[in-house]
C-alpha positions as CSV (number, residue, x, y, z in Angstrom):
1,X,0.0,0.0,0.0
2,X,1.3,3.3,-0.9
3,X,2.3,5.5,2.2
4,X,0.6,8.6,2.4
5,X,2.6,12.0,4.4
6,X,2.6,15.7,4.9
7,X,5.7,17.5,3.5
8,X,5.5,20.6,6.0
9,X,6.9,21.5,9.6
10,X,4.0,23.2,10.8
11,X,2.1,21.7,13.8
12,X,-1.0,22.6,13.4
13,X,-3.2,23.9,10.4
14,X,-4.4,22.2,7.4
15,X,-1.9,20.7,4.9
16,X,-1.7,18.8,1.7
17,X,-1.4,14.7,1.8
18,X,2.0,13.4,-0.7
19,X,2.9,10.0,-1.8
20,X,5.9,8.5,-3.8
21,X,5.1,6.9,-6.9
22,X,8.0,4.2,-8.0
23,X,7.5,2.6,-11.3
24,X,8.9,1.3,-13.9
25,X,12.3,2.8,-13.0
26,X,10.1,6.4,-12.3
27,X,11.1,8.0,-8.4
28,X,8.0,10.8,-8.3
29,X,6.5,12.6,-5.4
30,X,3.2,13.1,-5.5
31,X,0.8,15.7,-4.2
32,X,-2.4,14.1,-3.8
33,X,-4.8,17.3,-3.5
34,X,-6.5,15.7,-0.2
35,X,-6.2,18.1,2.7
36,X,-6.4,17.1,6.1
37,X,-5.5,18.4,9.9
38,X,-2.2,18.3,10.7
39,X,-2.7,17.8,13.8
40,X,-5.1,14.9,13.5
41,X,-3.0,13.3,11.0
42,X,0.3,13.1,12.7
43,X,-2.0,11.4,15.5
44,X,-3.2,9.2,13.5
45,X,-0.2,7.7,11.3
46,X,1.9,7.1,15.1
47,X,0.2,3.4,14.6
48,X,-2.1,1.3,12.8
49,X,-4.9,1.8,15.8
50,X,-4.6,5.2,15.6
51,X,-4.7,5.3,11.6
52,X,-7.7,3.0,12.0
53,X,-9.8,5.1,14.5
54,X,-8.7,8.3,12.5
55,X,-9.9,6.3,9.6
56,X,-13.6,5.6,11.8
57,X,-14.2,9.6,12.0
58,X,-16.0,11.8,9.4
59,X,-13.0,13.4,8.1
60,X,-10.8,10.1,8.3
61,X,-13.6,8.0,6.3
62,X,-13.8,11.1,3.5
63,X,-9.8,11.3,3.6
64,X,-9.1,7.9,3.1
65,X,-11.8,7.3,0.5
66,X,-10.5,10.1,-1.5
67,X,-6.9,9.2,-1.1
68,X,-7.9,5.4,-2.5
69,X,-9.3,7.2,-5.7
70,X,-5.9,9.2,-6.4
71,X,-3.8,6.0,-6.1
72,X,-6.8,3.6,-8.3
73,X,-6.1,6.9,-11.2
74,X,-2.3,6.7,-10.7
75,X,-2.5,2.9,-11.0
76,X,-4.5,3.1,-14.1
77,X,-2.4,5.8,-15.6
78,X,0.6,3.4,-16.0
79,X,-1.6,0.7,-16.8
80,X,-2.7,2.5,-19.5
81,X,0.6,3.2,-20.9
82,X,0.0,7.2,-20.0
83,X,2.4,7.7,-17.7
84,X,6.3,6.8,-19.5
85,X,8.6,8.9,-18.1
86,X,9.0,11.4,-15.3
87,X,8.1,14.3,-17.2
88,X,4.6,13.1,-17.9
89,X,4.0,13.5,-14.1
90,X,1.8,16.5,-15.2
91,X,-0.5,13.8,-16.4
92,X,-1.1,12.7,-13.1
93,X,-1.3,16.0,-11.3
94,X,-4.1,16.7,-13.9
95,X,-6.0,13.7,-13.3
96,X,-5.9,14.2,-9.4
97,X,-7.3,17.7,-9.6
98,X,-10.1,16.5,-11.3
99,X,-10.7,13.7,-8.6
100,X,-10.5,15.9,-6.1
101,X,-11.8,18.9,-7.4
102,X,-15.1,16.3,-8.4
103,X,-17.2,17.7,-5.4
104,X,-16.1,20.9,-5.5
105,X,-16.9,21.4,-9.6
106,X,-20.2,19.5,-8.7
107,X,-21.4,21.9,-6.0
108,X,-20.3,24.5,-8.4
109,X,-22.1,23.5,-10.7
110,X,-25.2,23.1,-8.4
111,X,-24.7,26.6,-7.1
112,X,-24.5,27.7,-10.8
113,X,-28.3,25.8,-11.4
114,X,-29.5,26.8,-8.5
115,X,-28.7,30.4,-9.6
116,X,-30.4,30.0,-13.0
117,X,-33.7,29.1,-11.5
118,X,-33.4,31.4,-8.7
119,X,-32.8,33.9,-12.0
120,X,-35.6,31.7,-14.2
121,X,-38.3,32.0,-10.9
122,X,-37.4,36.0,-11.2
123,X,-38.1,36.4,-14.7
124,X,-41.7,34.8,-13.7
125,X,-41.9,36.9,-10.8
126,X,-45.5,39.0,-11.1
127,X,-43.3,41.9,-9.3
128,X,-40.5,42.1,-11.3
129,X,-42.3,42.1,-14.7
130,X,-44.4,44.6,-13.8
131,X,-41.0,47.2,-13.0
132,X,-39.8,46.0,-16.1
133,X,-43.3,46.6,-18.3
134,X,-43.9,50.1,-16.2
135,X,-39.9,51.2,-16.6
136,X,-40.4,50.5,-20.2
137,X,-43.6,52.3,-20.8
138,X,-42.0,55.5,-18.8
139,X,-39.4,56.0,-20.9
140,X,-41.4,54.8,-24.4
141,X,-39.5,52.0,-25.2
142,X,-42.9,49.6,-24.6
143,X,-45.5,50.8,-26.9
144,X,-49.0,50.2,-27.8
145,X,-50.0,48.9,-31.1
146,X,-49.1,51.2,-34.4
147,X,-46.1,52.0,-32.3
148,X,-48.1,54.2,-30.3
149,X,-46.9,55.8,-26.8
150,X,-48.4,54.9,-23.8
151,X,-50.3,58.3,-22.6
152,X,-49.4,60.3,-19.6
153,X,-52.8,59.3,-18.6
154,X,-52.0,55.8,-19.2
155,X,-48.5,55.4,-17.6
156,X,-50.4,57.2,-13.9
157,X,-52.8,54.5,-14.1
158,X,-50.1,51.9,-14.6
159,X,-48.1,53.6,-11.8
160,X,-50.9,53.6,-8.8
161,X,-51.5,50.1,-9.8
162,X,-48.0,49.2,-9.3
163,X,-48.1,50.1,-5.3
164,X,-51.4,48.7,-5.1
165,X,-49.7,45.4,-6.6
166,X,-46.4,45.3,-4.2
167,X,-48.4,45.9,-1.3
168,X,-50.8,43.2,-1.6
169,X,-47.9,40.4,-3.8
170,X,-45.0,39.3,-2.0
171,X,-41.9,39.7,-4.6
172,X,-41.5,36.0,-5.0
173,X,-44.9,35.6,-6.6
174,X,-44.8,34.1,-9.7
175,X,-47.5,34.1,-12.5
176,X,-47.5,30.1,-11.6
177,X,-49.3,30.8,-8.3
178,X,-52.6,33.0,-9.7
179,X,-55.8,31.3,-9.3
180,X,-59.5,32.6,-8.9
181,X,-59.2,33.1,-5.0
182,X,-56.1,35.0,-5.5
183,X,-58.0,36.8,-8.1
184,X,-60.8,37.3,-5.8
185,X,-58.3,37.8,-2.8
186,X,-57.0,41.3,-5.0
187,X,-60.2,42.9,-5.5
188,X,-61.4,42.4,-1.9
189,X,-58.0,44.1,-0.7
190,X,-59.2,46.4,-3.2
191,X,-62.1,46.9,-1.5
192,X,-61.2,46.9,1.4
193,X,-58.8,49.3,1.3
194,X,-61.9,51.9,0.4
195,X,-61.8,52.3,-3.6
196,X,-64.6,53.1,-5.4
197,X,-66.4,49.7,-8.0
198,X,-65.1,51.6,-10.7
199,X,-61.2,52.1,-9.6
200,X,-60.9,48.5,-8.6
201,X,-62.2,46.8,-12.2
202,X,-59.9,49.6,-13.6
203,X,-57.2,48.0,-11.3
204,X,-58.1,44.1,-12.0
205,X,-57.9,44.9,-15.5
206,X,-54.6,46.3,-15.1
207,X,-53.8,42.7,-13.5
208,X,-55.8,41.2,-16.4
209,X,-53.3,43.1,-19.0
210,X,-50.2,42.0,-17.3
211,X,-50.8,38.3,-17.2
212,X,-51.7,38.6,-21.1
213,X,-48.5,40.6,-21.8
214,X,-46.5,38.1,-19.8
215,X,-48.0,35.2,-21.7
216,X,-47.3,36.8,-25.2
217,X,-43.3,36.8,-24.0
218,X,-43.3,33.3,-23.0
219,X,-43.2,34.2,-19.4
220,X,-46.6,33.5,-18.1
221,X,-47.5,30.2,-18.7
222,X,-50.6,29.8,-16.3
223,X,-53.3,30.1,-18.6
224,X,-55.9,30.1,-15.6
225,X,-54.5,33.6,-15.1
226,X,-56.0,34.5,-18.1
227,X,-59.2,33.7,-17.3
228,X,-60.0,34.5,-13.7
229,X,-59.8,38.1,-13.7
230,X,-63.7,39.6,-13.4
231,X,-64.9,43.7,-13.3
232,X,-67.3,44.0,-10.3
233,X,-70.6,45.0,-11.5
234,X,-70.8,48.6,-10.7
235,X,-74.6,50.2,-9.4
236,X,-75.5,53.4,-9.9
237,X,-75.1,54.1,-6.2
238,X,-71.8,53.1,-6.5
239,X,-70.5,56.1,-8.5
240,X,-69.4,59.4,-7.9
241,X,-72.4,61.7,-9.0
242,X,-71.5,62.5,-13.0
243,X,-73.2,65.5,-14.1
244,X,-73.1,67.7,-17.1
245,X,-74.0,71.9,-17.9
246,X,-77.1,72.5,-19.5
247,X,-77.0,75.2,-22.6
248,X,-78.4,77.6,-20.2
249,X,-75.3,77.0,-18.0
250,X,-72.5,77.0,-20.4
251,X,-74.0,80.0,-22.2
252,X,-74.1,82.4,-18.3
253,X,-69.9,80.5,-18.0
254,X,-69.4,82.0,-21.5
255,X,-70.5,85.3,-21.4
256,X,-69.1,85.5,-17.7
257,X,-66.5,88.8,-17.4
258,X,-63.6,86.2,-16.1
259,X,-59.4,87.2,-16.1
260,X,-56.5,85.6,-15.8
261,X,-56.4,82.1,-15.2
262,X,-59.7,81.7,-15.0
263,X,-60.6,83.4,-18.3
264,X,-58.0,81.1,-20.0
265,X,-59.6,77.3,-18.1
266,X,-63.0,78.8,-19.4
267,X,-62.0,79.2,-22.5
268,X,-60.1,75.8,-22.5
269,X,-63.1,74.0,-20.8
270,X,-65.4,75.5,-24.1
271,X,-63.2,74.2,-26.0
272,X,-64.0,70.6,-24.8
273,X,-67.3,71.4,-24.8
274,X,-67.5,72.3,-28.3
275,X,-65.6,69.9,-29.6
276,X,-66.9,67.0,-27.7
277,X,-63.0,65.3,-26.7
278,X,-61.3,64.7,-23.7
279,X,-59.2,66.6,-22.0
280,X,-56.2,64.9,-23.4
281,X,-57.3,65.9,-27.2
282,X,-58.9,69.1,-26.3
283,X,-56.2,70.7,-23.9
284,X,-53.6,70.4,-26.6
285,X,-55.6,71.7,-29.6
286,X,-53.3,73.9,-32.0
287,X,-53.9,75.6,-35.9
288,X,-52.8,72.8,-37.6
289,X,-56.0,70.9,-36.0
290,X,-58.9,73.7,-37.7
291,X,-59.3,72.3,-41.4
292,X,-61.6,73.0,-44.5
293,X,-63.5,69.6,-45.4
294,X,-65.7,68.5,-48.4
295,X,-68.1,71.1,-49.1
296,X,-66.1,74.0,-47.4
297,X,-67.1,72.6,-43.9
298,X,-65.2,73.9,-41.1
299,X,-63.8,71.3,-38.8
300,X,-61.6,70.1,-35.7
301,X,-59.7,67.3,-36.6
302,X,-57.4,65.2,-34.7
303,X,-56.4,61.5,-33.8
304,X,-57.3,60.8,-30.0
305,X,-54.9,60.1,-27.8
306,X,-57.0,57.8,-25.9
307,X,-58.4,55.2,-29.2
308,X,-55.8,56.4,-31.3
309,X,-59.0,57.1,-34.2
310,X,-59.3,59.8,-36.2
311,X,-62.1,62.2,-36.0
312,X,-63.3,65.2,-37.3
313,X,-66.0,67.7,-35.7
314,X,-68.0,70.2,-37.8
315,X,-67.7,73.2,-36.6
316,X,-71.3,74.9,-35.9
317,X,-71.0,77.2,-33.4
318,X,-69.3,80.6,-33.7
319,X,-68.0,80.7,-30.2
320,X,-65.5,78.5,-31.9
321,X,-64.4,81.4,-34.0
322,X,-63.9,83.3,-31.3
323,X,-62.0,81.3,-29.5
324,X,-59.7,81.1,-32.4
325,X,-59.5,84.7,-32.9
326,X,-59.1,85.9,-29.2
327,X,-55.6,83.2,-29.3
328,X,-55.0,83.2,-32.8
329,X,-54.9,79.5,-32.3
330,X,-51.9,79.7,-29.8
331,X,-54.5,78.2,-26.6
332,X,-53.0,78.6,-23.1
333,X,-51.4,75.3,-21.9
334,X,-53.0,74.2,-19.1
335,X,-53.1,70.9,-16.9
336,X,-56.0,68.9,-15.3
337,X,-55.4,70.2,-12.2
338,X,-55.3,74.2,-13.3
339,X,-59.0,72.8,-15.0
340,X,-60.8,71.0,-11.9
341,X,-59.6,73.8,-9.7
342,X,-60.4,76.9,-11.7
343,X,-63.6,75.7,-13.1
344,X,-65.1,75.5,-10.1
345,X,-64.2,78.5,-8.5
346,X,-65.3,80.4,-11.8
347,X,-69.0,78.7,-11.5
348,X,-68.6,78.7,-7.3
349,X,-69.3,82.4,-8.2
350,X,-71.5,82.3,-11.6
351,X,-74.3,80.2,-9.0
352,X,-74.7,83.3,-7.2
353,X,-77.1,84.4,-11.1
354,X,-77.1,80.8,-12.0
355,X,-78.9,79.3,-8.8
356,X,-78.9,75.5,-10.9
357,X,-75.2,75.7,-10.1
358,X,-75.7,75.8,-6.5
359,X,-78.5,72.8,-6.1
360,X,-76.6,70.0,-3.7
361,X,-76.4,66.5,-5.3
362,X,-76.0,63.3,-3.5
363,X,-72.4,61.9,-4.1
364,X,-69.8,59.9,-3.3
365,X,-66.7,60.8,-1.6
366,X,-63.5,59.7,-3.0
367,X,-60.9,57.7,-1.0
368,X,-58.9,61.1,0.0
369,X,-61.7,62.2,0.7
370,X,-62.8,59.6,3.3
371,X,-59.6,59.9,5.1
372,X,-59.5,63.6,5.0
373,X,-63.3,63.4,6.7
374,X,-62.0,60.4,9.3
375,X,-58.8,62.2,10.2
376,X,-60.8,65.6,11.0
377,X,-62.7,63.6,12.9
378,X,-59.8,62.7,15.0
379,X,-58.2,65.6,15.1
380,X,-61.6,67.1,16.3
381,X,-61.8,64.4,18.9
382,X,-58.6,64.8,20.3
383,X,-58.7,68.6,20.9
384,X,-62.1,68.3,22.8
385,X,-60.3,65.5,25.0
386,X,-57.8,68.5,25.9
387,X,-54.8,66.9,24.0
388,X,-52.3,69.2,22.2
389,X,-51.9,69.0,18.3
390,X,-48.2,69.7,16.8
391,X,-47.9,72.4,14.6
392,X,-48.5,70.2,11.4
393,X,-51.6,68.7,12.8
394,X,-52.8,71.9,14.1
395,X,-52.3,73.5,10.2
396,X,-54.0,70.4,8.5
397,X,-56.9,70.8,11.2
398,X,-57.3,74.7,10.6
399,X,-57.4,74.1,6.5
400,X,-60.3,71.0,7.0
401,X,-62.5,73.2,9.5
402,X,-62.0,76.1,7.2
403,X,-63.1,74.0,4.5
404,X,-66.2,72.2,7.1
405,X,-67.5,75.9,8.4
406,X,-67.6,77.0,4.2
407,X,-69.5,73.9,3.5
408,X,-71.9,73.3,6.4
409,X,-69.8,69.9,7.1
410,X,-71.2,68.1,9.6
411,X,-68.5,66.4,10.2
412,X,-67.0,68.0,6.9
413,X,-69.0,67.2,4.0
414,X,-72.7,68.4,4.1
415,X,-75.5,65.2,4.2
416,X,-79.0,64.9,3.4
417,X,-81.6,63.3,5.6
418,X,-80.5,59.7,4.4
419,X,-76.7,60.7,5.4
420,X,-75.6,60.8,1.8
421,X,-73.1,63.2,1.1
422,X,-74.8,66.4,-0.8
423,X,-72.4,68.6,-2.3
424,X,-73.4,71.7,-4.8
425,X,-73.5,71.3,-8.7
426,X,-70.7,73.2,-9.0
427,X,-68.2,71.4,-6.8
428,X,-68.8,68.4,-9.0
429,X,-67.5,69.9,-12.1
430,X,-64.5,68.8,-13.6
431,X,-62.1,68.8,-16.8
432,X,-64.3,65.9,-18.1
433,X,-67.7,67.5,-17.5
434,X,-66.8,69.4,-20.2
435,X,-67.0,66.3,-22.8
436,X,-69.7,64.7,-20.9
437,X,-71.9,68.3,-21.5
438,X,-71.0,68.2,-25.2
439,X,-72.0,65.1,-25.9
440,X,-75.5,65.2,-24.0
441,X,-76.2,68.4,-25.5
442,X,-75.8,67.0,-28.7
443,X,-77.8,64.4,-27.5
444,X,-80.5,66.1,-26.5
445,X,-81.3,68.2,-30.2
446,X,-82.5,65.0,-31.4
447,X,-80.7,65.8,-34.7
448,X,-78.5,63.0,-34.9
449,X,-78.7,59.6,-34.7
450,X,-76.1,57.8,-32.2
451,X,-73.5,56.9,-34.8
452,X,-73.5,60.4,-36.6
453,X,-72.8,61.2,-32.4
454,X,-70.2,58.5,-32.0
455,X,-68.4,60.0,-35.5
456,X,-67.9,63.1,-33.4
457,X,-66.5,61.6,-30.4
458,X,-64.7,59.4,-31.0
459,X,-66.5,55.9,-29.1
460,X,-65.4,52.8,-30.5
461,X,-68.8,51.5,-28.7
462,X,-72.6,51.9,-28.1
463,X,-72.2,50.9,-24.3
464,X,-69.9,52.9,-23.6
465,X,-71.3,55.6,-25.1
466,X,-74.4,55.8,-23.7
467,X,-72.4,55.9,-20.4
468,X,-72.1,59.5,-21.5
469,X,-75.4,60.7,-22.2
470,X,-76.5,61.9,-18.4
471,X,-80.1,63.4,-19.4
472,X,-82.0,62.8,-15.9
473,X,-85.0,60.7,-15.8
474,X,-87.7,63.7,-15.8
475,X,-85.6,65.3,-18.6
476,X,-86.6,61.5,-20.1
477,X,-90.1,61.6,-19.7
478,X,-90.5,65.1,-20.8
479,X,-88.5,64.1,-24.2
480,X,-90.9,61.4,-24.6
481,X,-94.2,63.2,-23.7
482,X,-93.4,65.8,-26.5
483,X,-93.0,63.2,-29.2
484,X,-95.8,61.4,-28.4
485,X,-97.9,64.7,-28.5
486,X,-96.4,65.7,-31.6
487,X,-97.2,62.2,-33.2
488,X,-100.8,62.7,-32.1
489,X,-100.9,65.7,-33.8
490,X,-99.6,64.4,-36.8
């Protein structure tokens, strides 16, 4: 048997095992790669007992085994006829490193898998997808179909989603683990969390969307999570009050003696009105959008940022002209906010001639709106217990009672008999009221039929369009009593 020793003068440490190798007229020393104590092993090779119980231990039993399987590949070296001379003692050092490098390549190489599906399970990761999709959309290098960018309006919807998602998905979920009750697990977190019918199917279709565009790269491939995601059904109590401005109305706004910025969000807000578009299409209206048609009829063209279709709106009323004139086409550049703020303060003041302005319709409350409520509340609560507010509590209370003693809040927003949240006409007017009051109007002439309508603004659908027209039920039955009179007359 071929004696195994240590070719150091240390005493304690760890150390690399030798052996001499005589054959065929060859005189080598070997390093055999297998480390052991050097302390234990100059214990153990004192005697053939102590070799043996060394040999009984873990590290014995894994030394000797692997100090066997050098000296079986030497042996077969030269009885392969590999090994000839002294100089092909490289041979043998080659062969021992990969003898007793075996375990060490192997859990290598199992840390190297186990990396690739750690870095596989991440690629299927709901979370991570979603950064990736919503990083890409930000900076436009995901786009829609025909190329087109994802709008500003688009990419904030994508963004609130995105903390709704992390907060209710831990990172590691992948697209593997959606079923229905995680499905229906979302929307009740959704609605739990105080969101209004309409903002959670906008948010489970948001979910919807990112399972398809994970499936489409190959990275989804759960097809229940295709299939599970259903919109609430949303009652009409369930919705924030939508109103729109009768003729009457808009006509008092127009004519209004209004300056500075709130002459230029009237003028904006008409402009939606007239035209019948979103604020998207009609805040960003320009020259090159007023054209001469077929028949030398005036219209506003443009491609919706929304649908992305084409549409083109006969130009009928000469406030239009004026509009033009007064900015020679250069319209002030306004956002949302500037609108929904404005607007309201402009007709705050019109109700004082216009008293259909100040009537108080029953409404929802949005989710800020609910805290801001429950944290006055608090606030109140604690200040009649005797407790001191800090300065930033005591600021945030002063705006909210201000805003209470202004509104007849009780405890901030004004309710009805029924406690339903009343709040005046003209508080629920918004940048979209203007499209809503457009296409009602329009609506109400009776002049065109509902795809002439849907030419002008631009809805792919009858459902949805209807979702616009926001005559009231007595304005209904009046519109029907007059045709049925004037059929009897007839």
């Amino acid at each position: 048997m071929a004696k195994l020793f240590l070719r150091t003068t240390r005493k304690s440490g760890i150390a690399k095992l030798y052996t001499r190798v005589q054959r065929n007229g060859m005189n080598m020393i070997v390093c055999t790669g297998v480390s052991v104590s050097i302390k234990e092993w100059q214990k153990a090779e004192k005697s053939l007992t102590a070799m043996s119980k060394y040999e009984n231990t873990e590290e014995g039993k894994k030394v000797h085994e692997q100090t066997q399987e050098v000296l079986q590949i030497i042996d077969k070296l030269f009885v392969d006829g590999k090994i000839l001379s002294v100089k092909d003692k490289t041979v043998i050092d080659q062969a021992i490193k990969r003898v007793v490098n075996a375990e060490a390549i192997a859990a290598e190489q199992t840390m190297l898998q186990m990396e690739n599906e750690a870095e596989e399970r991440q690629r299927h990761s709901v979370t991570r997808y979603y950064d990736q999709f919503y990083e890409g959309i930000h900076d436009g290098k995901i786009r829609q179909g025909h190329n087109e960018k994802y709008t500003a309006g688009s990419v904030k919807v994508w963004q609130i989603f995105g903390v709704y998602l992390k907060e209710f998905c831990d990172e590691a979920l992948l697209f593997d683990d959606i079923t229905r009750q995680f499905a229906d697990d979302f929307s009740s977190f959704l609605e739990k969390k105080g969101l209004m019918p309409e903002t959670v199917n906008k948010n489970v279709n948001c979910f919807r969307k990112l399972c398809n565009l994970a499936a489409e790269e190959g990275l989804n491939k759960n097809a229940v999570s295709l299939r599970v995601w259903k919109e609430r059904t949303v009652a009409q109590d369930d919705k924030r009050t939508e109103l729109y401005m009768t003729d009457e109305e808009l006509d008092a706004l127009f004519q209004m003696p209004l300056s500075g910025i709130r002459e230029q969000v009237r003028d904006v807000f008409f402009l939606g009105y007239l035209s019948c578009q979103r604020f998207s299409d009609y805040g960003s209206l320009d020259r090159s959008n007023f054209k001469t048609v077929i028949d030398d009829v005036e219209v506003i063209g443009l491609k919706q940022q929304k649908t992305k279709r084409y549409v083109e709106i006969p130009i009928v009323d000469e406030r239009v002209h004026e509009l033009c004139q007064k900015y020679d086409y250069n319209f002030p550049q306004l956002d949302r906010r500037h609108i929904n703020r404005y607007i309201k303060l402009a007709l705050k003041e019109l109700a004082k001639t216009v008293p259909s302005l100040a009537e108080k319709h029953p409404t929802l409350l949005y989710l800020k709106e609910r805290q801001s409520e429950e944290y006055f509340k608090e606030l109140t609560r604690r200040l009649k217990a005797g407790e001191t507010l800090n300065v930033n509590e005591l600021n945030h209370y002063g705006k909210l009672k201000r805003y209470a003693d202004e509104h007849n809040g009780s405890p901030l927003w004004e309710r009805n008999a029924k406690g339903e949240v009343i709040r005046p006409k003209y508080e629920l007017i918004t940048s979209h009221t203007a499209r809503r009051s457009g296409v009602t109007n329009l609506y109400k002439t009776g002049l065109l039929d509902t795809r002439e309508m849907m030419s002008i603004s631009g809805h792919l659908s009858e459902k949805v369009f209807e979702k616009y027209i926001k005559v009231g039920t007595s304005e209904q039955a009046a519109r029907i009593a007059a045709k049925l009179k004037n059929a009897k007359k007839k």
